[in-house]
C-alpha positions in Angstrom: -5.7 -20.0 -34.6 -5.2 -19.1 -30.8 -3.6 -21.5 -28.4 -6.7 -23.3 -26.4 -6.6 -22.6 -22.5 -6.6 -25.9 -20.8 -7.8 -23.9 -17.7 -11.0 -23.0 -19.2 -11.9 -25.8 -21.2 -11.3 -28.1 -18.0 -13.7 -25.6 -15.8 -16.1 -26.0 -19.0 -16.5 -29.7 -19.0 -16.0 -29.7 -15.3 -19.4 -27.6 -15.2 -21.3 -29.4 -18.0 -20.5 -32.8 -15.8 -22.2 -30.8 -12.7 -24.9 -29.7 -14.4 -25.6 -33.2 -15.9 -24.9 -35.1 -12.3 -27.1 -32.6 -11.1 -30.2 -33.4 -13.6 -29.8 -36.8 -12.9 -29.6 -36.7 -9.0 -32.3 -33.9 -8.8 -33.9 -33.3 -11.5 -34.4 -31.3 -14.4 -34.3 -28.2 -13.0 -31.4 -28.3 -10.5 -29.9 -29.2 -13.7 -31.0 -26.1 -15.4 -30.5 -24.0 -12.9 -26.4 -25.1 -12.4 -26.4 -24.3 -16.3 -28.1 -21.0 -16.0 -25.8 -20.4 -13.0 -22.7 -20.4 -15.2 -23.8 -17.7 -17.1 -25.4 -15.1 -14.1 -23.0 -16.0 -11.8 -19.5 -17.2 -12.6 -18.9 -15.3 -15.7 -19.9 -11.9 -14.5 -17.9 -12.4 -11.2 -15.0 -13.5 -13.6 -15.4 -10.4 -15.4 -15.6 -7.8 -12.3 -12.6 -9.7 -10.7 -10.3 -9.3 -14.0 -11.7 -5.9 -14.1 -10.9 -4.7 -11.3 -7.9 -6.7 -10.4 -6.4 -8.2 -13.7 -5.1 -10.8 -11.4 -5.9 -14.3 -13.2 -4.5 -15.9 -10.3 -7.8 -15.1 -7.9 -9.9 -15.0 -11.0 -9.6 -19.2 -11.1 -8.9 -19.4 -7.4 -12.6 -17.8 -7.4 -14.0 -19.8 -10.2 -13.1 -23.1 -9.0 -14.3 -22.2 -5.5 -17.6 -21.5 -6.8 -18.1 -24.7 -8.8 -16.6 -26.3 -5.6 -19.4 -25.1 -3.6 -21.7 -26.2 -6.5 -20.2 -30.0 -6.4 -21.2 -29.6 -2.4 -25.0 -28.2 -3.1 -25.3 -31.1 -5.4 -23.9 -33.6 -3.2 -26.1 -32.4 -0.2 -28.9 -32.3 -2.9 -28.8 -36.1 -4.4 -28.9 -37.4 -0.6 -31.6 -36.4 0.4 
C-alpha cells in the first residue's frame, strides 16, 4: 500500500472544515458550493499547473492560496 501524503490529506480535511464552517455560518448552500468548488476549481487548476509545470512546489503554494482566499470569503460571509 502507498505511503499517504500528509500534504493532501491535511488540504482535504482543511476543506471539508471550510465547507462545514461555511454551512453553518451561511447556509446550506455556501456550504455546497465551497464543496462543489473543490472539485471545478482546485483540482483542475492542480492538474494544469502539474501539467504544465510538474513543479509540486507552486502546485500547493496555489492550492493553499486558494482555500486561503476561501477561509477569507467565508469569514467576510458569516459577518454579515
Amino acid at each position: 500500500m502507498p505511503k499517504l501524503n500528509t500534504d493532501a490529506l491535511l488540504f482535504a480535511l482543511a476543506w471539508a472544515a471550510l465547507a462545514m464552517a461555511g454551512g453553518v455560518s451561511g447556509g446550506f448552500f455556501l456550504g455546497g458550493a465551497l464543496a462543489l468548488a473543490l472539485l471545478i476549481v482546485v483540482m483542475p487548476l492542480s492538474g494544469l499547473i502539474l501539467s504544465k509545470t510538474g513543479n509540486f512546489t507552486l502546485e500547493r503554494q496555489v492550492r493553499w492560496a486558494i482555500l486561503a482566499a476561501a477561509a477569507v470569503g467565508v469569514a467576510a460571509i458569516a459577518t454579515l
